[in-house]
N, C-alpha and C positions, 0 to 999 in steps of 0.2 A: 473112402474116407478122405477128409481133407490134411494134408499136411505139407510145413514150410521145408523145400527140399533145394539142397544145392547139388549143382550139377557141374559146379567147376567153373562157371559163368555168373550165372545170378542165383539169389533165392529166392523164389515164387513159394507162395502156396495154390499146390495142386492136388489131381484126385491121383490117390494111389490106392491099386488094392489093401483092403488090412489086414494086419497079422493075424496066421491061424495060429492053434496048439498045437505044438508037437510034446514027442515026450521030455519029460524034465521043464515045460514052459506055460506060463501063464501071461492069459493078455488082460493087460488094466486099461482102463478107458481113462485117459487122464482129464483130472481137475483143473491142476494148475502145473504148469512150468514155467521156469525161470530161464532168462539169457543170461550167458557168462561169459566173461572173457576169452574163453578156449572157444564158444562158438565163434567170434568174433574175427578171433586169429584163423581160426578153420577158414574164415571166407577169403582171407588175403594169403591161405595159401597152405596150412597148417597140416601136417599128415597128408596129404593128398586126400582128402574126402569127398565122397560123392554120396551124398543119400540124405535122408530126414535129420535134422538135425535135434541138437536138444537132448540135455541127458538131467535136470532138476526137474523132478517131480512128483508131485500127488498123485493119487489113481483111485479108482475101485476094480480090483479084479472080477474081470466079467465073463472070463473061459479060463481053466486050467482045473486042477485038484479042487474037490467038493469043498474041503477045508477052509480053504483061500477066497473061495468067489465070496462075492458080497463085502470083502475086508476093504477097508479105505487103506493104503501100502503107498511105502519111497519104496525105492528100489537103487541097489550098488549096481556102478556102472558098468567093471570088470566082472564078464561071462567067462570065465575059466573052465578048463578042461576036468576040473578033478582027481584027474589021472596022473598028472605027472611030479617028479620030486618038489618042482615048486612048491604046488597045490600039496604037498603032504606037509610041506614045511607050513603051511596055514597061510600062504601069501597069492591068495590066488589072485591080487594085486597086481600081480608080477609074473601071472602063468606065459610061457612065450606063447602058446597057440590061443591064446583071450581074444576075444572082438570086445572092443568096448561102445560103449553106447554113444551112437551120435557122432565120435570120433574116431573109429578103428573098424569097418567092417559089418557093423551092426546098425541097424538102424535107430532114429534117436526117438526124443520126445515130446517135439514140439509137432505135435498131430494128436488125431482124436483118438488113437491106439495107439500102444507099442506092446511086443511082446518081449520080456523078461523073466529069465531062468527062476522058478520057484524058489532055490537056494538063497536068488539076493532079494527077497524080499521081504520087506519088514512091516508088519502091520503099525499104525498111527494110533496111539491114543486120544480119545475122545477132547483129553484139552487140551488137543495142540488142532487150530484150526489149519485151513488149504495153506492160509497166503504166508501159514508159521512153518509148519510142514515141507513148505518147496524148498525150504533152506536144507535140509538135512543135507543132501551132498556135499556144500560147499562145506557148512560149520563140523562136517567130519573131518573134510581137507585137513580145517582149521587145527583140529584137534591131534590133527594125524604126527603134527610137531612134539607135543606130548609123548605121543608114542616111539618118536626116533631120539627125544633130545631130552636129558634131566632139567627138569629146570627149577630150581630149589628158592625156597622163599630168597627172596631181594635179587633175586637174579636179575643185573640189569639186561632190559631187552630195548633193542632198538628194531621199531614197525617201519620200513621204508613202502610210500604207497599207502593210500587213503582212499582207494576200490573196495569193491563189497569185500573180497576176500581181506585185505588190507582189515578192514572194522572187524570182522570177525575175529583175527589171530589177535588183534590188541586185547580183546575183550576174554578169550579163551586165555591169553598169556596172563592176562590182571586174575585170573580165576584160579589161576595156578600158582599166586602170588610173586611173582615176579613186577619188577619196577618197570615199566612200559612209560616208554616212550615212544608216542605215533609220530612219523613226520609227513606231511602231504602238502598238496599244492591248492585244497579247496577247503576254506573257512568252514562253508556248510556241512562237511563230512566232518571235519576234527570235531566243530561243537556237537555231534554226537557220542563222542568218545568223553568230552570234557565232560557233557551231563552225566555220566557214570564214573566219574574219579577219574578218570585217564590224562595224566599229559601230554601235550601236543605241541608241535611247530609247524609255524605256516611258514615254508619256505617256496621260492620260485624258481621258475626254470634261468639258467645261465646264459640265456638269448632270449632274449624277447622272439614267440613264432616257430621258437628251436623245434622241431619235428624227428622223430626216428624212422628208421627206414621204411616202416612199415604207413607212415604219415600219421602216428599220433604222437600228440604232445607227448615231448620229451621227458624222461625222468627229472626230477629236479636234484638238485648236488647236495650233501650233510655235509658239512664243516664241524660239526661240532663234536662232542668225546663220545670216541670210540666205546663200544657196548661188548659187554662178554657175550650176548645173545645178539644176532642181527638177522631179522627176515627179510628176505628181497620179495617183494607183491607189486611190482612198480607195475607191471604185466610191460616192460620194455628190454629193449633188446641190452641196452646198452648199461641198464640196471645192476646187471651182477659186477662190473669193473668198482661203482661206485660202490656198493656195497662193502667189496673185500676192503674200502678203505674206511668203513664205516665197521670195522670188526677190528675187537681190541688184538693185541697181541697173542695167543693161544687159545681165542677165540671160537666162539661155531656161527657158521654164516649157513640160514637155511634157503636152499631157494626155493619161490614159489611161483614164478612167471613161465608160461610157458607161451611162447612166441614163434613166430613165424620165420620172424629174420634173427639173421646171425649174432652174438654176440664174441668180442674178444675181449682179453683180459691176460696181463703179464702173469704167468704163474710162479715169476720168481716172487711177487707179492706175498703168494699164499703161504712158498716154504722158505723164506725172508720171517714173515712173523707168524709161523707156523697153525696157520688157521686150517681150523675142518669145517671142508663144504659139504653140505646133506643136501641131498635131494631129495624134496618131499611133494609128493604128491594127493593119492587118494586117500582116504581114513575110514577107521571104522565106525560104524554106523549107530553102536549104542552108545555111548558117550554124549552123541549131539543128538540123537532123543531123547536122554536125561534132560539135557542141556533145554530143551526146549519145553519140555514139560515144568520144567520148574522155573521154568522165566532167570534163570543165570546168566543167560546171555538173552541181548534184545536186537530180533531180526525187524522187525515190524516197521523198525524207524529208516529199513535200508530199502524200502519199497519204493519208490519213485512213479511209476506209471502201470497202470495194467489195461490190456488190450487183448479185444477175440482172437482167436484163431484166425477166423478171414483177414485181420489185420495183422497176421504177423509179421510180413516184411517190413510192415512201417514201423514193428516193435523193435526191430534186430536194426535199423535205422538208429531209432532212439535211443537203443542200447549202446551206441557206437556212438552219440554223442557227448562233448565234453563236457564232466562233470554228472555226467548220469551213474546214480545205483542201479536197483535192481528193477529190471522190469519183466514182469508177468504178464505170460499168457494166458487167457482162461478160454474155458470149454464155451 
């Protein structure tokens, strides 16, 4: 089968044997997957990964349990063990022996199989079509804030970052009634938050060119009042320092960037004006299949390009350039 695989060097697509079943696993033949930002940073260096990359996507299960085959299925990224105190605590999020998809050991889903543990997979209702569907991963991310943080009507929230993920957490935060404020550096992404009620500012970077270490444009700096809620989505290194100053006094700053390069940050900051940092990551998965069956949140408008499989490397290109949403690959 053909799939976009990184080797530590470059990422080609090549032929790779495809996944069999084993027990506890089903293999879907994917529809449609999305590039993200963690693939991105995987190539400049992220986790140390080597293998198929790609973890958003559609599928039809085509080997595993009689039940499953035939079903159009997303599927959660973290394969956990089951067995251990984590996994009883229900976080198998956070099992220590997980391989995750695409990023951690397992291979991903940007090829014309993957195999994925019957446990994380979820079947697709009939109105939510491929190109709605491939969001599920990220819009759980989104949601996954929900799950770690209260956020109570008028909660002011401050979105830093106007990335796929960036529009989704505005949109999820506006849902959950909270006072959202996006700030980004691309006109064309805010006016899709402003078409839904959302406020925004178009602010720039503090160098004309500035670059972070990793050589993408810089986070841009907030000046303005500090927010009881603050999300970091910049996907930059140097994002979480501006953040903490972008967090009111007893504040919660969540972050959602995960990067390649280093970031620093005084932490007399933090216990100066006693803020709490979350780290938040992956989310659960029925929420933003709600979310998408009933048109609450709108993925449709963060699509940008879609391209075959034989063309993926020139997707994961595209996806790495500025000002680019989301770009799909299809079968």
């Amino acid at each position: 089968m053909r799939a976009l695989v990184w080797d530590g060097t470059a990422a080609r697509v090549v032929d790779r044997a495809p996944p069999s079943t084993t027990a506890g696993m089903a293999v879907v033949e994917v529809r449609c997957a999305g590039i993200c930002n963690t693939d991105l940073e995987i190539v400049r260096g992220y986790m140390g990964f080597r293998g198929t990359l790609g973890h958003e996507f559609v599928g039809e299960v085509v080997d595993g349990p009689a039940a499953w085959r035939g079903r159009r299925v997303v599927g959660e990224i973290n394969f956990a063990c089951g067995r251990c105190s984590t996994c009883a605590r229900g976080l198998g999020r956070h099992c220590p022996a997980r391989t995750v998809m695409g990023i951690v050991g397992a291979d991903g889903a940007l090829a014309e199989r993957v195999a994925v543990p019957v446990a994380n997979l979820h079947a697709v209702d009939d109105r939510v079509d491929d190109e709605e569907a491939v969001f599920t991963e990220p819009l759980a991310a989104a949601f996954a804030i929900l799950e770690q943080v209260r956020v109570a009507p008028g909660t002011s929230a401050l979105v830093l970052g106007d990335g796929k993920l960036g529009l989704l957490i505005a949109q999820v935060l506006q849902q959950a009634g909270a006072r959202v404020l996006a700030v980004g550096k691309h006109e064309e992404k805010l006016a899709l938050l402003r078409a839904r009620g959302i406020a925004t500012e178009l602010i720039r970077t503090e160098a004309a060119g500035q670059v972070d270490a990793g050589g993408a444009p810089a986070a841009a700096a907030w000046a303005g009042e500090p927010a009881e809620l603050v999300v970091e989505a910049t996907g930059t290194a140097e994002g979480f320092a501006r953040a903490v100053r972008a967090t009111r006094p007893r504040g919660t700053l969540v972050l959602k960037s995960t990067v390649a390069g280093l970031s620093s940050v005084h932490l007399a900051e933090l216990v100066v004006h006693e803020i709490t940092v979350v780290g938040s990551r992956c989310g659960l998965f029925e929420p933003a299949l709600r979310a998408l069956e009933d048109r609450s949140v709108d993925v449709r408008s963060l699509v940008s390009a879609r391209l075959p499989l034989e063309r993926a490397e020139e997707a994961l290109r595209a996806a790495a350039a500025p000002g680019a949403l989301k770009v799909l690959v299809t079968r």
